[in-house]
C-alpha positions as CSV (number, residue, x, y, z in Angstrom):
1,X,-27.0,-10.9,-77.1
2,X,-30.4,-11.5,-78.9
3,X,-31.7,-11.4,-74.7
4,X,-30.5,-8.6,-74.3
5,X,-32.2,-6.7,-77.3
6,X,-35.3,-8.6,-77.0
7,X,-35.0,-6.6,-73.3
8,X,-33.8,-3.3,-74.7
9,X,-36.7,-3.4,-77.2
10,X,-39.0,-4.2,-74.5
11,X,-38.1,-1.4,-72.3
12,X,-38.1,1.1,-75.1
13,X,-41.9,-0.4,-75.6
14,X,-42.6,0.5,-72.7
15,X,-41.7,3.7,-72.3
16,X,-43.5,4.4,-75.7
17,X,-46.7,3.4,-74.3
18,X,-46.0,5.3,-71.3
19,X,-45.4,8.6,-73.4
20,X,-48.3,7.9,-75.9
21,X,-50.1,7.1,-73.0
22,X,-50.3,10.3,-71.3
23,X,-51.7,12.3,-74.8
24,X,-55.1,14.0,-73.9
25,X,-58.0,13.9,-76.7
26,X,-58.6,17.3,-78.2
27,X,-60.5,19.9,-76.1
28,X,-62.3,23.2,-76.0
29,X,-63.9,25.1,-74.2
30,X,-65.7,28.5,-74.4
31,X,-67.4,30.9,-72.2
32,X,-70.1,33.4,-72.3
33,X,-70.4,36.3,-69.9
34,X,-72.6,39.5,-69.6
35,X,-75.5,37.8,-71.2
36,X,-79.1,39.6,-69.9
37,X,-82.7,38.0,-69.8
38,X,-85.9,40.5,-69.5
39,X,-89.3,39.7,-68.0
40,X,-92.1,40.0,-70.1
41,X,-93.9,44.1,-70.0
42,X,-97.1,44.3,-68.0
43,X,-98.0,47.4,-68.8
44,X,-102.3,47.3,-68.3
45,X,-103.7,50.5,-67.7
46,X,-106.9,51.6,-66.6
47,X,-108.1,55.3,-67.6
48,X,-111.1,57.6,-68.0
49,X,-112.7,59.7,-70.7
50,X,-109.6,62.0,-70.6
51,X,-107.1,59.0,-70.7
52,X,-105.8,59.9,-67.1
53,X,-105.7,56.5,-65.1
54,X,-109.0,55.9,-62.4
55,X,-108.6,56.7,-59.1
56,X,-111.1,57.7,-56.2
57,X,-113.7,60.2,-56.5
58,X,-113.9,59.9,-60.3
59,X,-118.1,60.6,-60.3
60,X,-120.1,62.1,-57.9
61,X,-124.0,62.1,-59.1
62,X,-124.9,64.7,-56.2
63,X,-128.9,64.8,-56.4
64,X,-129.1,63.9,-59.6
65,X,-131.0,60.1,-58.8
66,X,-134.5,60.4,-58.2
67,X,-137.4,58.3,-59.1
68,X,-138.7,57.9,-62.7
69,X,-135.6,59.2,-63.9
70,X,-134.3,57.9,-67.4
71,X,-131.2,56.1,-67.6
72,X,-127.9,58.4,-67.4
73,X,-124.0,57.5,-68.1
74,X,-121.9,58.4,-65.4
75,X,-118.7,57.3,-66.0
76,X,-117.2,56.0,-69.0
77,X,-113.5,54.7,-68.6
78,X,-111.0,51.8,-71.1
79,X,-108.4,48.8,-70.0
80,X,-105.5,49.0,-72.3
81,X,-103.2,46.5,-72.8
82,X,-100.5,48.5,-74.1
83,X,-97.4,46.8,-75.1
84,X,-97.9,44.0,-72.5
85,X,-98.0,40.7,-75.0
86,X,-98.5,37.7,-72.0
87,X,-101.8,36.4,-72.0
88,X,-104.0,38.2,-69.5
89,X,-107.7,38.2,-68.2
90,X,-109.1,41.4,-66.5
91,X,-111.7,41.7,-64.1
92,X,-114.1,44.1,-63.6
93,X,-115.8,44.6,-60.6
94,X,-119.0,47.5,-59.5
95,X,-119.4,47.3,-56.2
96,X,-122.2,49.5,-54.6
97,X,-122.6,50.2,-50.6
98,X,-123.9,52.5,-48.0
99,X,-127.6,53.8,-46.8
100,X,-128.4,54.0,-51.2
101,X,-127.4,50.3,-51.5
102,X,-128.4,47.9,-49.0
103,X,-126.8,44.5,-49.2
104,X,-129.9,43.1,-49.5
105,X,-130.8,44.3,-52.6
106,X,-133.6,46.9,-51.9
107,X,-132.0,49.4,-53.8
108,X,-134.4,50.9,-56.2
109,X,-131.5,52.7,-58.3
110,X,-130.4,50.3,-61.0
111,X,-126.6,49.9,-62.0
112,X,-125.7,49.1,-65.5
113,X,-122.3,48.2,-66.8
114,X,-121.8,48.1,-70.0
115,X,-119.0,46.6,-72.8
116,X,-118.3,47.7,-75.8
117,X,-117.8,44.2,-78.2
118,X,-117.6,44.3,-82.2
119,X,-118.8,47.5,-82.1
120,X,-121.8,47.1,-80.0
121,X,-122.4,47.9,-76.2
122,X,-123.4,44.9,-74.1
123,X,-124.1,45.2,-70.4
124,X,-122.4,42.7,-68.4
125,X,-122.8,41.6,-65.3
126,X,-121.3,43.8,-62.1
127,X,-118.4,41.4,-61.8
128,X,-117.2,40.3,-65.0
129,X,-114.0,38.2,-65.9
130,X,-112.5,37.9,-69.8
131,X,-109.7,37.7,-71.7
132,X,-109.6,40.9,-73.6
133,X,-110.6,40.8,-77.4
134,X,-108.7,43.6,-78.7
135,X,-106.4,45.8,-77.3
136,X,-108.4,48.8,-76.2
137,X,-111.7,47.5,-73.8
138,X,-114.3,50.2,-73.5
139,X,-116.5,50.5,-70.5
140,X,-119.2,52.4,-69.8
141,X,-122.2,52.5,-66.5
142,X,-125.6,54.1,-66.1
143,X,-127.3,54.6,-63.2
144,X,-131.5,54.3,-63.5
145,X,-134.4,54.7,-60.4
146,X,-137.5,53.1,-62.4
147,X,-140.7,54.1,-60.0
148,X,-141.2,51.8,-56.7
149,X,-143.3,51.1,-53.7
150,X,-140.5,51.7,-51.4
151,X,-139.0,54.9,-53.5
152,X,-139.8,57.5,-50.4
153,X,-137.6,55.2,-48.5
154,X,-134.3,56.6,-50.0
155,X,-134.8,60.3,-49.7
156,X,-131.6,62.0,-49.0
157,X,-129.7,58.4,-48.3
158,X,-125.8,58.6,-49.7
159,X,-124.1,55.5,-51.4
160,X,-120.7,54.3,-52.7
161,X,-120.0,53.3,-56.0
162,X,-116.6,51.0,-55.9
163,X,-115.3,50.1,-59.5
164,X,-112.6,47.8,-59.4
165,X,-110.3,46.7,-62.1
166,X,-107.8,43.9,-61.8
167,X,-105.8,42.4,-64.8
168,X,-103.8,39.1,-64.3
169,X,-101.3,37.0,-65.7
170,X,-102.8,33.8,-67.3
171,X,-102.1,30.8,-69.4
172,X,-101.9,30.5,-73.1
173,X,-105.7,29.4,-73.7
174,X,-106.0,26.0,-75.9
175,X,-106.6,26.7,-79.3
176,X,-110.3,25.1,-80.6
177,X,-111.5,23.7,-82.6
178,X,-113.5,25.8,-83.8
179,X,-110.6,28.8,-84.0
180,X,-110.6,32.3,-83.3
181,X,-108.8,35.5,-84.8
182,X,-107.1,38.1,-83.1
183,X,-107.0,41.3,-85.6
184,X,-108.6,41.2,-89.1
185,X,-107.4,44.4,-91.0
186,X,-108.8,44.8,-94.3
187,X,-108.0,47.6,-97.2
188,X,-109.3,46.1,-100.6
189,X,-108.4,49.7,-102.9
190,X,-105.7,52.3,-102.5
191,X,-107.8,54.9,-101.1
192,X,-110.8,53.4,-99.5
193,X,-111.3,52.4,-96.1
194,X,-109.8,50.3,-93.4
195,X,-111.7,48.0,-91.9
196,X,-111.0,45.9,-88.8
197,X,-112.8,43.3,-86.7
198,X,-111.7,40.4,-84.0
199,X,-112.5,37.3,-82.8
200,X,-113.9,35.8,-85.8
201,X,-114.3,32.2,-86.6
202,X,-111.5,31.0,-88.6
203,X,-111.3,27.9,-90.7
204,X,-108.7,26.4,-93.0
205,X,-107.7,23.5,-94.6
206,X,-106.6,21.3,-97.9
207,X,-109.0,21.5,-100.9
208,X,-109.1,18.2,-103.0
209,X,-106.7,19.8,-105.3
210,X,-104.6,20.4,-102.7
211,X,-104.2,23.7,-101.9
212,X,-104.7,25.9,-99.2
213,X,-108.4,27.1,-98.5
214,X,-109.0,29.8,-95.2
215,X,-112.3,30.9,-94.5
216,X,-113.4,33.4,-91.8
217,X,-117.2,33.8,-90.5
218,X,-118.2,37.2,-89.2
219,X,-121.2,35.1,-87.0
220,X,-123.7,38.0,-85.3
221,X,-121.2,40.5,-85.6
222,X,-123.3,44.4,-86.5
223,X,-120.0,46.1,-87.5
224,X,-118.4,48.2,-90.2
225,X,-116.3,45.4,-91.1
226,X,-119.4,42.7,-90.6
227,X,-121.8,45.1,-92.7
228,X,-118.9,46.3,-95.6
229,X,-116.9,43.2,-96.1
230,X,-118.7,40.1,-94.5
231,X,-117.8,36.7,-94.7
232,X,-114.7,35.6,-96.9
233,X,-112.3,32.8,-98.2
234,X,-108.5,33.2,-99.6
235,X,-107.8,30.5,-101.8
236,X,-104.6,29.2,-103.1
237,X,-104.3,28.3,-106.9
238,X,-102.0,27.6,-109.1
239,X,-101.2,29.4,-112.7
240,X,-98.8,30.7,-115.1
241,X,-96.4,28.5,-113.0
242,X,-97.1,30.8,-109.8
243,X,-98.6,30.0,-106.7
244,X,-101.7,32.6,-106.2
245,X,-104.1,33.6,-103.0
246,X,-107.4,35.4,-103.9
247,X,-109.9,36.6,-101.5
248,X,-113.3,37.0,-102.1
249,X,-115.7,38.5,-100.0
250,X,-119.4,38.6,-99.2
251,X,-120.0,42.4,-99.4
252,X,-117.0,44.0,-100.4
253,X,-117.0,45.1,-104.2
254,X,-113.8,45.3,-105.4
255,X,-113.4,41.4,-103.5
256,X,-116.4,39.6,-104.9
257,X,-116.9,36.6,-106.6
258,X,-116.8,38.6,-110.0
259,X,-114.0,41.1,-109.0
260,X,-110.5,39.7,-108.8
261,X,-108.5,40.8,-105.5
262,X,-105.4,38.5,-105.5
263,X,-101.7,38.3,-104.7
264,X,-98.9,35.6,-105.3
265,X,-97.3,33.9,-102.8
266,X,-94.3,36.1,-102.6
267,X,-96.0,38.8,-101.3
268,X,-97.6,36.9,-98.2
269,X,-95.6,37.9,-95.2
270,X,-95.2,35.6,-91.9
271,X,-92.5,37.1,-90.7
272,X,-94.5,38.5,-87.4
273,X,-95.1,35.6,-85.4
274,X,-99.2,34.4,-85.7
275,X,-99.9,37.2,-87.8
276,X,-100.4,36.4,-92.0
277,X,-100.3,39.7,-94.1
278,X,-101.5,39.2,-97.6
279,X,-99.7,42.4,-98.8
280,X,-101.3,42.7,-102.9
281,X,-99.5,46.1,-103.0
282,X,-100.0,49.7,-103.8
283,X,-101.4,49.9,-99.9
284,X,-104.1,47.1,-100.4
285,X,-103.5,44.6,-97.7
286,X,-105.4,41.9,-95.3
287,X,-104.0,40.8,-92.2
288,X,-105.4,38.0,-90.0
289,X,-104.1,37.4,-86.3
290,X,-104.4,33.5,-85.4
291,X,-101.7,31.5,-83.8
292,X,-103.5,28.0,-85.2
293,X,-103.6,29.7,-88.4
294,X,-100.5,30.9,-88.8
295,X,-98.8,27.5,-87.4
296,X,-100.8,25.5,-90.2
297,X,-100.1,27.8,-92.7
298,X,-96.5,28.3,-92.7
299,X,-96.3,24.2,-91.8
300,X,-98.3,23.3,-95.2
């Protein structure tokens, strides 16, 4: 008899483990559908004085190049990035030809291309390749014939004038040392102006009382912004149990060193990615555009 149960309870072991056996761990599963992804815009543009975008034809100087003749604009014409927010690089490219523009350089009419940077036209050279400093690039060439030995030469000879414009896709650029801005956006009073500037030296680090010190160099900048506002720091500090951030400039008045321009920290905004507004209020604001500085900043 006692066999016999030791058996029964045996089999009835058995078939326990065989039921429990079979039990599955918990499991879940969920599923997504109708989800979208979007490139990135590339919307560069390319236009002329009346903001229509270049095509052929767009100058014709007739018989207006002869020699002695002073320097004269002939076409004047802007890249704009638009909303387009990749990196990007543009190239520009003049390229003369025909009877007026031998290739080997006996031309006696002079090309100039010119860019406008912090303020200030620069002539480049015929073919050019950046990465664009603002968001708006202005572009402007002359055409000269300085006097000659080989002027009578050219009489009544007919030339093209090619300008090409090519914007393309390009890495993020390694950040410095030293750093760059984008955008600095300055308003220091209520109702005076607003000044802007880019592609200023930026530094920044911890002062020996630990708190945050940013300053920004304006270099050989010849701008509104370079010539009104100048060089300046923000400093953090703490008092009256708040944290603080004063700017002082070199030139602006109401942001010297005897002048108080400042804000607390709850009124500094980093909510747009690489962009710091220093929002004091009442439509007083400065706004720096750095990616390093904005990464350190928000990380210290």
């Amino acid at each position: 008899m006692k066999k016999k149960l030791t058996l029964g309870s045996l089999a009835m072991l058995l078939i326990a483990v065989a039921i429990f056996g079979t039990v599955a761990y918990f499991s879940k599963s969920f599923t997504s559908t109708g989800n979208t992804a979007q490139a990135a815009k590339f919307n560069v543009n390319t236009v002329n004085a009346q903001g229509e975008t270049i095509g052929d034809g767009q100058f014709a100087l007739g018989e207006k190049l002869l020699p002695g003749m002073e320097p004269i604009k002939v076409y004047e014409f802007q890249i704009q990035k638009n909303d387009t927010k990749i990196p990007v690089e543009y190239k520009v490219d003049l390229i003369p030809s025909g009877d007026l523009f031998p290739a080997n350089g006996s031309s006696p009419i002079e090309l100039n291309l010119q860019r406008k940077v912090d303020g200030k036209w620069e002539a480049i050279n015929h073919e050019s390749t950046f990465r664009p400093a603002s968001d708006n690039e202005d572009f402007r060439i002359f055409a000269s014939w300085p006097h000659g030995s080989n002027d009578i030469e050219f009489q009544g000879k007919t030339g093209n004038i090619k300008l090409e414009v090519v914007a393309t896709q390009v890495d993020e650029e390694e950040e410095g040392p030293p750093y760059f801005t984008g955008e600095v956006v300055f308003k220091a009073t209520p109702n005076g102006s607003t000044r802007t500037t880019n592609n200023k030296e930026v530094n920044f680090y911890t002062n020996s009382n630990g708190n945050k010190v940013i300053e920004v160099s304006m270099g050989d900048g010849s701008g509104d912004f370079e010539n009104k506002v100048g060089n300046f720091t923000i400093t953090e500090s703490i008092s009256g149990g708040e944290t603080w951030y004063r700017v002082v400039t070199a030139k602006e008045y109401y942001a010297n060193d005897k002048q108080v321009w400042r804000l607390t920290e709850d009124r500094v905004d980093t909510s747009q990615q690489g962009v710091i507004h220093f929002n004091k209020g009442n439509n007083t604001y400065l706004k720096i555009e750095s990616s390093a500085l904005y990464n350190w900043f928000v990380n210290n």
